[in-house]
C-alpha positions in Angstrom: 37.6 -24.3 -45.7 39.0 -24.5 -49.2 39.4 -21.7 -52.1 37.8 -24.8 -54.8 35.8 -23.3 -57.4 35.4 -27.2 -59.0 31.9 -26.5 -59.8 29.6 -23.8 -59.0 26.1 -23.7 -58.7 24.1 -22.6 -62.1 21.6 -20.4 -60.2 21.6 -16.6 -59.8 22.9 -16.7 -56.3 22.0 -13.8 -53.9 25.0 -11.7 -53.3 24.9 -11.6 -49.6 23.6 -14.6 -47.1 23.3 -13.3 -43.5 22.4 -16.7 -40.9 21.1 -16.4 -37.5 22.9 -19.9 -36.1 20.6 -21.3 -34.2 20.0 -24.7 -32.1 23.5 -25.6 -30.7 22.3 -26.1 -27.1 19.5 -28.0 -28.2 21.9 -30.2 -30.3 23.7 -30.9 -26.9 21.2 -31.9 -25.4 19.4 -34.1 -27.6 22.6 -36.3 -27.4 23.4 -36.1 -23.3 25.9 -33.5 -23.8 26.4 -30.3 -22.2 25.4 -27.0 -24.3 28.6 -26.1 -24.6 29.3 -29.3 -27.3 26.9 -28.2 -28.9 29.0 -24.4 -29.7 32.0 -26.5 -30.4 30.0 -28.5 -33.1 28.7 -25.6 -34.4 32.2 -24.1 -35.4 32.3 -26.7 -38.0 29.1 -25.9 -39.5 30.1 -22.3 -39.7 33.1 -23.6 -41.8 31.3 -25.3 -44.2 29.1 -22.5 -44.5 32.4 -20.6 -45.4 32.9 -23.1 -48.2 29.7 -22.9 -49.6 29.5 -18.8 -50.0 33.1 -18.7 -51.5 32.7 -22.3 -53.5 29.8 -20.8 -55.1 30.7 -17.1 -55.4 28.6 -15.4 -52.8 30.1 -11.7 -52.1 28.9 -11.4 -48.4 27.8 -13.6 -45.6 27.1 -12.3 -42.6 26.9 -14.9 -39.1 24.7 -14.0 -36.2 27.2 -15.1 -33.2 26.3 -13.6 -30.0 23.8 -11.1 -29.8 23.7 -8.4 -27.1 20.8 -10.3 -25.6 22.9 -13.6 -24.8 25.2 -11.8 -22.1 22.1 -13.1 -20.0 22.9 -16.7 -20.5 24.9 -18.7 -17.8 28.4 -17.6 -17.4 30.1 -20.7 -17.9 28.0 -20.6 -21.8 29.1 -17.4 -22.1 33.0 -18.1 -21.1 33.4 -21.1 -23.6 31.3 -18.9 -26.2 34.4 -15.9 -25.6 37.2 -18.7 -25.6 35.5 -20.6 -28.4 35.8 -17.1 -30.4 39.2 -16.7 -29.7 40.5 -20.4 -30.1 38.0 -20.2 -33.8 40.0 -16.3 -34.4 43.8 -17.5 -34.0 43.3 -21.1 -35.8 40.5 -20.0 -39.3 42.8 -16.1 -39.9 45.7 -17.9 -41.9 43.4 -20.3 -43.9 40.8 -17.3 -44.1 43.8 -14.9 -45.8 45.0 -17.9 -48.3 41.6 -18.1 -49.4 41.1 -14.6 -50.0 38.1 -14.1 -47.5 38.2 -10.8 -45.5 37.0 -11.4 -42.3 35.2 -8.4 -39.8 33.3 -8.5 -36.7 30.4 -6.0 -36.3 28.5 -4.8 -33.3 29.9 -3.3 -29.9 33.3 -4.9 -29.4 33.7 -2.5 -26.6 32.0 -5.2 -24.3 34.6 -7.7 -24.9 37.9 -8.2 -23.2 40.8 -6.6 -24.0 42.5 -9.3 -25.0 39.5 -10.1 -27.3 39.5 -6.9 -28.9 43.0 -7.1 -29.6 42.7 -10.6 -31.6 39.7 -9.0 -33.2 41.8 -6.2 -34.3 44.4 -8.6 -35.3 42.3 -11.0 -37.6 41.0 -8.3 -39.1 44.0 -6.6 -40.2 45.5 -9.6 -41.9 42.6 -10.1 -44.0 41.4 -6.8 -44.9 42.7 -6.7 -48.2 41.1 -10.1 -49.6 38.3 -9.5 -52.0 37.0 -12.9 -52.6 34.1 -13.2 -50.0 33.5 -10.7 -46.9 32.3 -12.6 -43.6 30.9 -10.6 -41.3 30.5 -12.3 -37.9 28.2 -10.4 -35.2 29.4 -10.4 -32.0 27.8 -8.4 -29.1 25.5 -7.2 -31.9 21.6 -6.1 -31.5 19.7 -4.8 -34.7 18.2 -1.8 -32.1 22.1 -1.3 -31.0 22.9 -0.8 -34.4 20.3 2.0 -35.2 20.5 3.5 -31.9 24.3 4.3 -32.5 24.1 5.5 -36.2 21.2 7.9 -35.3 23.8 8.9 -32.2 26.2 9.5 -35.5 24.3 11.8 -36.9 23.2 13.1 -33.7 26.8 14.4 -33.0 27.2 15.5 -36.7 24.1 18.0 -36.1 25.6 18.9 -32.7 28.7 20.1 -34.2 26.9 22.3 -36.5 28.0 19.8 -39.7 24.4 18.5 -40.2 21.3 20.0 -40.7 18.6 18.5 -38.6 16.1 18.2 -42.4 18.8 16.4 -44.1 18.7 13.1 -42.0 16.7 10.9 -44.1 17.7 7.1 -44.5 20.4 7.4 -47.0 22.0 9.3 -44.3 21.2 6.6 -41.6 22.0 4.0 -43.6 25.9 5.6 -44.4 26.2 5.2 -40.6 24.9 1.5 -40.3 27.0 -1.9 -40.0 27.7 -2.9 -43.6 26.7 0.2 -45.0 30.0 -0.2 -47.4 28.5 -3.8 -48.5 25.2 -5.3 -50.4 22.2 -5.7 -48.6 21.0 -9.3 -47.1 19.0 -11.1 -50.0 18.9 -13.5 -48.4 18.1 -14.6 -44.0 18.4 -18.4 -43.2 17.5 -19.1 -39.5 18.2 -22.6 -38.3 16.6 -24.4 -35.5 13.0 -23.7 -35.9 12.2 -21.2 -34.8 10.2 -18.4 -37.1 11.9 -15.3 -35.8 14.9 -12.7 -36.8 15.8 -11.9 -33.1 16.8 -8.6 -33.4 19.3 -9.2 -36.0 19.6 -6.9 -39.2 16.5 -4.9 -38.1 17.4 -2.4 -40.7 19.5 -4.2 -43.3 16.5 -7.0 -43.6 14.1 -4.8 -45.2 13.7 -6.5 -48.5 15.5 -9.7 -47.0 14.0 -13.3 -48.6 13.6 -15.4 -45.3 14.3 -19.1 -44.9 13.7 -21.1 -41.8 14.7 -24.6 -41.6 14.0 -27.1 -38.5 17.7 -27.8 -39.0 19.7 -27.4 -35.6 22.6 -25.3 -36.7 25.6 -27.9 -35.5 23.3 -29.8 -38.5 23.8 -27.5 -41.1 25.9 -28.8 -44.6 26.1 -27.5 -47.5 22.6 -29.7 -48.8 20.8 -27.4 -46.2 22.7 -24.5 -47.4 21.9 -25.1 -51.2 18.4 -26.2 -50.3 17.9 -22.4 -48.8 19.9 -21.2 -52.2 17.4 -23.1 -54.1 14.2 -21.6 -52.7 15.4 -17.9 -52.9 16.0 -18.1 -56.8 12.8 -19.5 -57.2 10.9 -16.3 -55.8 10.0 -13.5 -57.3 11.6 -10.4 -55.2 9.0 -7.2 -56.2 10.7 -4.3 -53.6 7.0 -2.8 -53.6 6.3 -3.2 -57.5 3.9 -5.5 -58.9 4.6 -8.5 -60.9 3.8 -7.2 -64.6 6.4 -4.0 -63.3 8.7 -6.7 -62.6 8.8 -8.1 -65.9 8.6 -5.0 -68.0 11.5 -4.1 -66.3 13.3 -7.0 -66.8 12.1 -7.4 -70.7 11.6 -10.9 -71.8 12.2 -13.4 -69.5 12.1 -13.6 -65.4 14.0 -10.7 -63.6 18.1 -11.5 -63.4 19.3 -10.6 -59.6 22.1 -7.4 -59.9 
C-alpha cells in the first residue's frame, strides 16, 4: 500500500465502498491450484484495494472476509483462511499506521481463537487514531447477526427499565449497528459473478449502488476498482424522491454527493 496522493480521480467519489471478495477458490482452480492459492492471491488484491480508497480519498471501505456462513467450509480452507488473517494482521498494521488508515474488524470476534482476538485487539489499537481512510474488515460477520444483536441491545436497555418499549424505532437500531459511527455504503462491488449480497450489510445496504463484475476477486486492480467508481457517479441516487425533486434540490446542475 502507499499514502501517494500523485493524482486523484476528478469524480465525486462515494464516501464509503463496502466489497464482498468473491471468486478466490475458483481462481485456484481454474489454474490447477488448491483453493487455498487462491486466498493467498487474494491478499494482494485487497491491498491494492487499500491503495485505491486512500489514493483517491475514499473515507470508508468496508471488506467482506469471512462470513458466519463459511465456518461450514472444509477445515483445512478455514485454517489457512484464520492463519492467512493473522500472517495479513502482524505484516499490513505498521504500513497501515504510516499511512494513516485505521483499521477494525466487525462481526462476532468471540468465535475466533484467543490468540486471534488478541492480534485483533492489537492491530486495532495501533491504528485507531489514523483518520485518513477507515477499513473495516468483516470477520465472522452475518448481516442477520448484526441485527439480531443490536435489537438484543436494545432489548437489555428496555429490560433494565432505561428504554421504553415505543421509543425503538431505527435511529435507535441503527445507534446499535456495526458502523453506526461511520457513513453508510454508497457504494457494494461484488466480484466473481455472482448477482447476490450474501447476507452482508443487510441493514447498512439500504440505499447502497450495487456493482457486480465477472471479475474473480484475486483479479481485481485498481482498472476494475475505478471501472465500478465510474458507473456509480454516473447514476442518479433518488433515496425515494423523483428525479425533478432531485434536481430542485440540487439547483442547477446534477445533484453533488455530500
Amino acid at each position: 500500500m502507499t499514502g501517494n496522493e500523485s493524482e486523484q480521480l476528478a469524480l465525486p467519489l462515494p464516501r464509503h465502498v463496502a466489497i464482498i471478495m468473491d471468486g478466490n477458490g475458483r481462481w485456484a482452480e481454474r489454474q490447477g491450484k488448491r483453493r487455498t492459492a487462491g486466498h493467498r492471491a487474494g491478499a494482494e488484491s485487497v491491498r491494492r484495494a487499500i491503495t485505491f480508497a486512500r489514493r483517491n480519498g475514499i473515507e470508508a471501505l468496508t471488506l467482506f472476509a469471512f462470513s458466519s456462513e463459511n465456518w461450514q467450509r472444509p477445515a483445512q480452507e478455514v485454517n489457512v483462511l484464520m492463519e492467512l488473517f493473522m500472517t495479513v494482521l502482524r505484516r499490513e498494521v505498521p504500513e497501515l499506521a504510516a499511512n494513516d488508515i485505521r483499521l477494525r474488524v466487525i462481526g462476532d470476534v468471540s468465535g475466533f481463537s484467543t490468540r486471534l482476538q488478541r492480534r485483533i485487539r492489537e492491530a486495532e489499537r495501533a491504528t485507531e487514531n489514523n483518520t485518513a481512510l477507515t477499513l473495516n474488515i468483516a470477520a465472522n460477520y452475518g448481516g442477520r447477526w448484526d441485527i439480531a444483536q443490536a435489537a438484543q441491545k436494545l432489548g437489555k436497555e428496555v429490560a433494565a427499565g432505561r428504554l421504553q418499549p415505543e421509543k425503538i424505532n431505527e435511529s435507535a437500531l441503527a445507534q446499535h449497528m456495526c458502523l453506526a459511527d461511520g457513513p453508510e455504503p454508497d457504494l457494494l462491488i461484488r466480484t466473481g459473478g455472482d448477482i447476490r449480497i450474501s447476507n452482508f450489510l443487510l441493514w447498512q445496504l439500504a440505499y447502497a449502488e450495487l456493482y457486480f463484475t465477472d471479475v474473480l476477486w484475486p483479479d481485481f486492480d485498481e482498472m476494475t476498482f475505478a471501472a465500478a467508481v465510474d458507473s456509480y457517479v454516473r447514476r442518479e441516487r433518488r433515496f425515494g424522491l423523483t428525479s425533478a425533486q432531485i434536481q430542485q434540490l440540487a439547483g442547477s446542475g446534477p445533484l453533488q454527493e455530500e
